[in-house]
N, C-alpha and C positions, 0 to 999 in steps of 0.2 A: 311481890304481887301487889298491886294496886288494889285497896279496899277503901268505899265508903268513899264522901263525897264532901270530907270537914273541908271547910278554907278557916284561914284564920285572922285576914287581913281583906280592905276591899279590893286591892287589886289583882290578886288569888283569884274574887268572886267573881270578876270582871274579865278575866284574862279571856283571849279568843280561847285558847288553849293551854293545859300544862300537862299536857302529855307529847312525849317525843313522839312516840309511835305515831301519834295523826300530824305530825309535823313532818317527818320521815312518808309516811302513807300520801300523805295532802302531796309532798314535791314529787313524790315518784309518778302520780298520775299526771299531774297537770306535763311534768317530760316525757311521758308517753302519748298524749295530747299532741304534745308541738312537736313530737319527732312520728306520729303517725301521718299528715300528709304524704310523705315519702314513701308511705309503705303499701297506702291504699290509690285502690282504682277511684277515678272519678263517683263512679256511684256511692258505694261506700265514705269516699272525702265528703258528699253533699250530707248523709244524716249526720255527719259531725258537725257540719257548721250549723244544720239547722238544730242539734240540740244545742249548739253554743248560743246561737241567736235567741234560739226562745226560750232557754233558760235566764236570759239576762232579760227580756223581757217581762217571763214570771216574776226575777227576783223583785221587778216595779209592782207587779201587783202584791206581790207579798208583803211591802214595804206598807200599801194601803189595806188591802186584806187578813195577809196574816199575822201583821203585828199592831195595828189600830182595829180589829174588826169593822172595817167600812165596807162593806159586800158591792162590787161593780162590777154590772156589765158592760160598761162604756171602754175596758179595754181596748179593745181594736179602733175607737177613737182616737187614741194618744199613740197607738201605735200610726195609723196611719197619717196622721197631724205632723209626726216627726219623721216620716218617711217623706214627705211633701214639704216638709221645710227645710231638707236636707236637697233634696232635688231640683226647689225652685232656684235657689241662689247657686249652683255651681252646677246644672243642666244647663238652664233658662240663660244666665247672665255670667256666668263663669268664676264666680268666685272658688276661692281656694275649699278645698274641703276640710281645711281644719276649721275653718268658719261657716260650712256645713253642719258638721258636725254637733258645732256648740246651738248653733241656729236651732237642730234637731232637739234639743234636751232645753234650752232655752224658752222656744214657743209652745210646746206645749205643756211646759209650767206653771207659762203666765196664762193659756187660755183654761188652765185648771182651777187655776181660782174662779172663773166664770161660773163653773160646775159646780166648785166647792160651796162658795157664798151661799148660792140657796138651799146648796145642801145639809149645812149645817146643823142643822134641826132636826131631820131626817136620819130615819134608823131601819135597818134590815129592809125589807121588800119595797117599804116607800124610798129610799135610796139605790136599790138596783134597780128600781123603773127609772127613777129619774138621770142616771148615768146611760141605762140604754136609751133612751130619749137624745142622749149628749151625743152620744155614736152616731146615730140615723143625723140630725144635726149638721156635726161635721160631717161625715158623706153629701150630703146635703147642697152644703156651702161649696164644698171642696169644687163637685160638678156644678155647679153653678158658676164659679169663677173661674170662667171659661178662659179669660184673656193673662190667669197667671198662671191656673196648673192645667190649661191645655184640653178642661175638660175631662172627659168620657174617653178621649183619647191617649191622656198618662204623657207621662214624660220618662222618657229613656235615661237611664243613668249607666253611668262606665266606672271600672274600678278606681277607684283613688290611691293618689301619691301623695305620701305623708312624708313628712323629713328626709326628702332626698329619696325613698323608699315607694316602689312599684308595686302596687298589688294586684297587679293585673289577672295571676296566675290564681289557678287554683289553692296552689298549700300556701304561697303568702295571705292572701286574703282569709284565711282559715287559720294562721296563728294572729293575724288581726282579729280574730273575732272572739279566738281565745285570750287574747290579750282584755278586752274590751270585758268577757265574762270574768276571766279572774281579776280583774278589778273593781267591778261592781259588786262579784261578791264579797271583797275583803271590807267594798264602802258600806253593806248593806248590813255585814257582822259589825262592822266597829259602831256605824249608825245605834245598832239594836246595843250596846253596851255602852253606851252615849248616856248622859241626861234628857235627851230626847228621846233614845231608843225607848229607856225604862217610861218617860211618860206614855208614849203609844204604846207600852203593854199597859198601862194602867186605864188609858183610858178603852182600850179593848174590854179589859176584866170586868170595869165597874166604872164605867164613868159618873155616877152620883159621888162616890169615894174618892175619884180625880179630883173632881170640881173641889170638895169637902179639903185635899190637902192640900188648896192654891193649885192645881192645875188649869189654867187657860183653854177651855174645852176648842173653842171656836181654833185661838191660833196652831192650837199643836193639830187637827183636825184637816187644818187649809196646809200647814206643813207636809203631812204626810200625801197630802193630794199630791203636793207638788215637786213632790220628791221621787212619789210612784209615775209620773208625768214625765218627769225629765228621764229617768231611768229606760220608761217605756218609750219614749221620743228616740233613743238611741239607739236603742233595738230592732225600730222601726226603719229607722235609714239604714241600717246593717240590712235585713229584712228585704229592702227595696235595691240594694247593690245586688244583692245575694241574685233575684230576680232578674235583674238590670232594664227593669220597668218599672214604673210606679205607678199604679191605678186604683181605682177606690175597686175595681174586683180581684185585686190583687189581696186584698185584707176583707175578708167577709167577715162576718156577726162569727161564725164556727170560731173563731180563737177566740175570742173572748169567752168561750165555752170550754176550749182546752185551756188556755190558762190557770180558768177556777178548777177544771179538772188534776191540773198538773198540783196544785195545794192541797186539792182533798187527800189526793191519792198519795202524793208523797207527806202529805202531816201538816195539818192546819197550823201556820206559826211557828214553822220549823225550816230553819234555812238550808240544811243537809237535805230536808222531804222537797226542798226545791228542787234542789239535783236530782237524785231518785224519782221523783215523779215526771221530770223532764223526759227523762233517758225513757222511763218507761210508756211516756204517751206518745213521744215523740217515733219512737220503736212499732208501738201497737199497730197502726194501719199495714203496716210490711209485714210483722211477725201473721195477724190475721190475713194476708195475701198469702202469703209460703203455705197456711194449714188451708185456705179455700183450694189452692193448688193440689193440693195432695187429693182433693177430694174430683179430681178431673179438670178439664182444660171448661167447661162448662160453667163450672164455680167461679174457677178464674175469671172469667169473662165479663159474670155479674160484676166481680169489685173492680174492673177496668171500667165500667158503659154507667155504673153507680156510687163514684168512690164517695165524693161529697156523702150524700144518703149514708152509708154505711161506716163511714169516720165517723159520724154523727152519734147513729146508733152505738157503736162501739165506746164512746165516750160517754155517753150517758148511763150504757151498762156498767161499766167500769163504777163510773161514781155511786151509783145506786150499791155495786157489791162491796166497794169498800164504808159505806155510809152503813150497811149492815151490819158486817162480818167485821171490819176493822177501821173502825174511824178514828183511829192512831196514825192509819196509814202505813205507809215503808217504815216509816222510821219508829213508828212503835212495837212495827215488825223485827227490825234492826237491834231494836233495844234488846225485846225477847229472846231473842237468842245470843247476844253479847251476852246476857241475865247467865243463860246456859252454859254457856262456855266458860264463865268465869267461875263461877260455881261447882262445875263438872270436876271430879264426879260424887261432890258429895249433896248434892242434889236430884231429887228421886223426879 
């Protein structure tokens, strides 16, 4: 039986993992993942791609959120910056989509530093005004440049062929995107046990302390911008295939609100509360459709004629109950009853 939590060496301290069991548990999902297209109907294949997409999405803001504490609402910015720089170069002009792709995680990198620079300074609320500010912005521009992204009108995009490989279809394009999630998570763990990872938890915890031991406040700071940027650029052309439109009403201000919700809710600075809070927000609109249902075809009908309105609602309840009752989240839900199990039953 596994007890306690000694290491004895730093690559012990450091390791993603040294237990079988989540290495064993980690492969069996992710092969239930890539052998579930085959097995699901169309409906049921879309909430997987869309928890795979906005999971890897989150993982960008968690990269800025919950492991620097830099609080943004300019999300949906970078998302839709990298769904528009994926679309204009291989819609518009035809290039290949592996140079989409990079295009995607590339420019809204560098248009992160823009944000970053004067944000530098800036902490909690003067910083989420100034990223939502970034958002409106780019929307802004986006419709404004009319002659590259088409406007108020979007640009259509089609599935991409990658190394010889079609994805035209449903289940390919859906183990590409599980491809794309389990890679960013494995970048975003190794990231967080990095020498970079450990400074953005330090400068999270106490950035007077950072500074105090030679940490770089400004460059570790614009790193993490630009690392949650590229991350979210990618997710966002995934996002806009998913679609196979691209439009600034394709991406409203509301995800930038699920986002923050998908961290509260699965554990502020926890990579595992990424997933968990994914699956679960991403789930909630449906699961509360099924229970309005049950209450008459009347109820139903409200969250058809008002979903926007009541996603809303629904996400904001959510975070308000877990910001009460448990601002650990899933995972420190998780933990609680792992605590039980392993202990059981000589714990009362």
């Amino acid at each position: 039986m596994r007890s306690g939590h000694y290491k004895e060496s730093v690559p012990s301290l450091i390791v993603l993992s040294d237990s079988t069991a989540v290495w064993v548990w980690g492969g069996i999902l992710v092969l239930a993942m890539a052998m579930a297209p085959y097995f699901l109907n169309a409906y049921l294949l879309s909430f997987l791609v869309l928890i795979l997409i906005t999971g890897t999405g989150a993982l960008g803001l968690h990269v800025l959120t919950g492991c620097t504490g830099l609080i943004s609402l300019g999300h949906v910015g970078f998302l839709l910056l990298g769904a528009y720089a994926y679309a204009v170069p291989v819609a518009k002009f035809g290039a290949p989509p592996l140079i989409g792709f990079l295009s995607a995680g590339v420019v809204p990198a560098l248009v992160s530093i823009v944000v970053g620079v004067p944000s530098l300074r800036l902490k909690g609320l003067y910083l989420a005004i100034t990223t939502l500010a970034f958002a409106f912005i780019i929307s802004h521009v986006v419709l404004s440049m009319s002659w590259l992204t088409n406007g108020a009108r979007g640009l259509p995009v089609m599935r991409p062929e990658l190394l010889g490989i079609d994805f035209e279809s449903d289940a390919r394009f859906a183990h590409l995107c599980l491809v794309v999630a389990v890679a960013t998570l494995f970048a975003v763990l190794n990231i967080q046990r990095s020498r970079v990872g450990r400074a953005f938890v330090a400068v999270r915890d106490n950035d007077i302390a950072a500074r105090t031991m030679g940490i770089n406040l400004q460059a570790y700071k614009l790193r993490a911008f630009m690392t949650s940027a590229f991350i979210s650029g990618i997710a966002g052309a995934l996002f806009g295939i998913y679609l196979s439109f691209v439009s600034v009403e394709g991406f409203p201000f509301l995800m930038s609100i699920e986002a923050l919700a998908i961290l509260i809710v699965g554990g502020l600075g926890s990579t595992a509360g990424v997933v968990l809070g994914t699956v679960l927000i991403v789930l909630l609109p449906e699961v509360a459709r099924i229970a309005l249902g049950m209450l008459g075809p009347q109820a139903e009908m409200l969250f058809s004629t008002a979903a926007h309105e009541l996603r809303t609602v629904l996400y904001g309840l959510v975070i308000i109950l877990f910001l009460r009752f448990e601002p650990r989240g899933l995972v420190g839900v998780w933990r609680d009853v792992k605590r039980l199990w392993v202990n059981w039953p000589l714990r009362h």
